[in-house]
N, C-alpha and C positions, 0 to 999 in steps of 0.2 A: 514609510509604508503607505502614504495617502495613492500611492499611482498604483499599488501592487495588486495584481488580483491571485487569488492561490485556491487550489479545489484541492479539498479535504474530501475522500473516498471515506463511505462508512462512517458519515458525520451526525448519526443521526441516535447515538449513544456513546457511554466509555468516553475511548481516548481521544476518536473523532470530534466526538463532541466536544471535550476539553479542547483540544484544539483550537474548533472552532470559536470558543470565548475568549479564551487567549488571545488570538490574533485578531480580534473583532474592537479589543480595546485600543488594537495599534493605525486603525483605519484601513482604508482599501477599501477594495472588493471581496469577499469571499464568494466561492461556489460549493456547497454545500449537495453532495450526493446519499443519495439513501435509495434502498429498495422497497421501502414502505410509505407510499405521501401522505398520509397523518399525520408519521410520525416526523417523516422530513418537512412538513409543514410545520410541525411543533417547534421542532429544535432553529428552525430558520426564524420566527415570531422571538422567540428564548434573544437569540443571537443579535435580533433589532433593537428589543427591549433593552439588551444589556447598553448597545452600543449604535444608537442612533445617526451617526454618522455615517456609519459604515453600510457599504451596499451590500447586498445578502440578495443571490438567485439561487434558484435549486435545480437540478438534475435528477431525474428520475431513471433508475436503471438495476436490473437485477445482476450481477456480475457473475452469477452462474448460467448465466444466458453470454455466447462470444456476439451473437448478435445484437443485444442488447449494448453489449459495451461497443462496439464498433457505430452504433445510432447514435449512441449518447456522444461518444466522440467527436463525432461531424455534427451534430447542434451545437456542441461548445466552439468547434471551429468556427463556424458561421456566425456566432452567436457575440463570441468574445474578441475586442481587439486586440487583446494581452492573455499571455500565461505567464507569471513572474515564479511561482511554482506550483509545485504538483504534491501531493502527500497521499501516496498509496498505501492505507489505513485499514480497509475493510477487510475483515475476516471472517473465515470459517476455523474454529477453532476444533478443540478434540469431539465435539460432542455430547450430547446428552445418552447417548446410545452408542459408547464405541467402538462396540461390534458389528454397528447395523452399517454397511456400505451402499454412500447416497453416489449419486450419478450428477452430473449439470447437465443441463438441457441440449448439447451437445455428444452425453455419455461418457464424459471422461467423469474421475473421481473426484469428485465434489471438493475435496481439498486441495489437490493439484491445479484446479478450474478456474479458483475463485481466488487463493492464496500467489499462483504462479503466473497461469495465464492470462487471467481476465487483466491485473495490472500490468502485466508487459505489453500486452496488445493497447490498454488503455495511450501508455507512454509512444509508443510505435505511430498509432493512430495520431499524438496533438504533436509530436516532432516539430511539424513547419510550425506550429503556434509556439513551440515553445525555443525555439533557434530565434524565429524574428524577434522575443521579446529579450533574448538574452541581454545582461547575463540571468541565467534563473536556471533554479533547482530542482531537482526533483529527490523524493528522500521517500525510501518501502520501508515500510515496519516491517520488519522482521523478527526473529524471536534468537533467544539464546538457546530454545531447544531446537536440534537441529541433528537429523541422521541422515547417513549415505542413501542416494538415489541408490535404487538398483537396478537397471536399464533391462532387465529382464523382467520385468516385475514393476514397473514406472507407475501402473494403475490401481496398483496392491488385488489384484484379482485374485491372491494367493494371499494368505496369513497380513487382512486386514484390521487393521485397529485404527480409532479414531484419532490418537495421539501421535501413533506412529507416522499418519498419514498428515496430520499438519505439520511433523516438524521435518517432513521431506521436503514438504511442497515450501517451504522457508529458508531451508537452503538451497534449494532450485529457484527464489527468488532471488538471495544472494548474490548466486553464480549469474541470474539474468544482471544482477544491478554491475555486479563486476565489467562484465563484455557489455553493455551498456556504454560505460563509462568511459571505456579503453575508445569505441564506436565513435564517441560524442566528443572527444578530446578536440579541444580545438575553435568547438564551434560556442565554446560559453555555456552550456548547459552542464551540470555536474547531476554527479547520481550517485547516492549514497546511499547507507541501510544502517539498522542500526535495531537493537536490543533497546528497549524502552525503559521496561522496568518490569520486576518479577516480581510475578503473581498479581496482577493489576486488578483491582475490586472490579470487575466487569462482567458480565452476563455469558462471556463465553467461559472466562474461568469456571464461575460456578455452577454452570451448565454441564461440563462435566465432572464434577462434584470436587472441586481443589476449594483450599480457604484462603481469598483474598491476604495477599500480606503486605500489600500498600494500595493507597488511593491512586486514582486517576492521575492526580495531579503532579504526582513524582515520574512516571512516563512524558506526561504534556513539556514539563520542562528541555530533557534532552532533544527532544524530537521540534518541537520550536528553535533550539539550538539551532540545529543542521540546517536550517530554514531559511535562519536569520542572520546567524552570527557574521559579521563582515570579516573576521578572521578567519573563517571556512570558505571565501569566497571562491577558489580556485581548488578546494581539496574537494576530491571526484575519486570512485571506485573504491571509498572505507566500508568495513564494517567498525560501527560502535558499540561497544557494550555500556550503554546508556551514555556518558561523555567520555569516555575512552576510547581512540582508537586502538583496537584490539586486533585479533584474527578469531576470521570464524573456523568451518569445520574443514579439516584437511583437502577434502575432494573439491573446496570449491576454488583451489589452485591447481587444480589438477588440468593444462589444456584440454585432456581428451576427454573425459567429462563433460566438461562445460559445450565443447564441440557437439558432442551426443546431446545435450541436453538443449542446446539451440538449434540443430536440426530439426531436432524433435518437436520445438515449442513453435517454429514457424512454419511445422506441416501444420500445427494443429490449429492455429488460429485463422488460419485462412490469410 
């Protein structure tokens, strides 16, 4: 791990956070993203303290802004001579208010935004960084809740819910990491997803009001896995349900689906 460098999205609490300690013990570089720098100041200080060796930069970026992610993108290019991997981490979970329907800065649905696109365009955007360093991973947290897109209705502008709306925009990550993977065959870079751990003690669980039924640290494990493990080094386009590979929800085999749904996601990101 001493040559690796890996950007943790959403590393500035939770599992991100976890994460970040984790792989902070095994050296490298880490890139540490957050959309609050306090807070992303904190947890980067946290991250040196633990592991003084280890290099710790941060990135600043709201991932409900595509423009924001598309900046922050091209400063890591610029910025970094490696990406060994990638951990698209951050989320918008059900809400504190899951009736109240939020917008990103772009107008699209807040969980669709941040959950779907801002880490697909992320992945889109660091490509050449992350081919030249190959071989290197890139792994979306995903959830094991998970319901059919409805392609009439993609924005939920109709019979809106805060739960219903992240666990769309989770298998419309899925399905990105899927056609991802198939896209990327070849060139060394894998792309995987994966079910962490349920009910993670974390701020967006009890945000909208569920009761944590494990720590952090049962998540950080699987999800380090797929990272790390040199027996995954060629397995590309899984879903795991924590260290299992699994199947996720039926439509994200579906070609025509996932074709609607990648249409869709590369008119929207520009």
């Amino acid at each position: 791990m001493s040559s690796h460098t890996t950007l943790i999205t959403g590393a500035t609490q939770g599992l991100g956070r976890g994460i970040a300690l984790d792989l902070a013990t095994r050296g490298g570089t880490l890139l540490l993203h957050g959309r609050d720098r306090a807070r992303l100041d904190a947890v980067a200080n946290e991250v040196r303290a633990a592991a003084p060796d280890t290099t710790v930069r941060t990135y600043l970026a709201d991932l409900a802004d595509l423009d924001q992610v598309h900046a922050m993108a091209a400063r890591i290019r610029a910025a970094e001579p490696r990406l060994d991997g990638l951990v698209n981490n951050a989320v918008a979970g059900g809400g504190a208010e899951p009736l109240r329907r939020e917008l990103s800065r772009q107008g699209h649905e807040l969980r669709f935004a941040v959950n779907h696109l801002a880490p697909y365009a992320l992945v889109r955007d660091l490509l050449p960084l992350l081919i030249a360093s190959a071989p290197a991973r890139v792994v979306n947290v995903a959830s094991i809740g998970q319901e059919a897109i409805d392609f009439d209705n993609v924005m939920l502008e109709h019979d809106y819910e805060g739960l219903r709306a992240y666990c769309r925009s989770k298998l419309a990550m899925i399905m990105a990491t899927f056609e991802l993977a198939a896209e990327l065959d070849g060139t060394g870079v894998t792309v995987n997803t994966l079910h962490p751990a349920h009910l993670m003690d974390t701020e967006g669980v009890r945000a909208y009001g569920l009761t944590p039924a494990v720590g952090v640290e049962e998540g950080v494990r699987p999800t380090v896995r797929l990272l790390l493990d040199p027996d995954l080094e060629t397995t590309t386009g899984r879903y795991f349900d924590r260290f299992t590979d699994t199947r996720a929800h039926d439509q994200a085999y579906d070609p025509r689906a996932r074709k609607r749904l990648m249409h869709l996601t590369h008119a929207l990101i520009g």
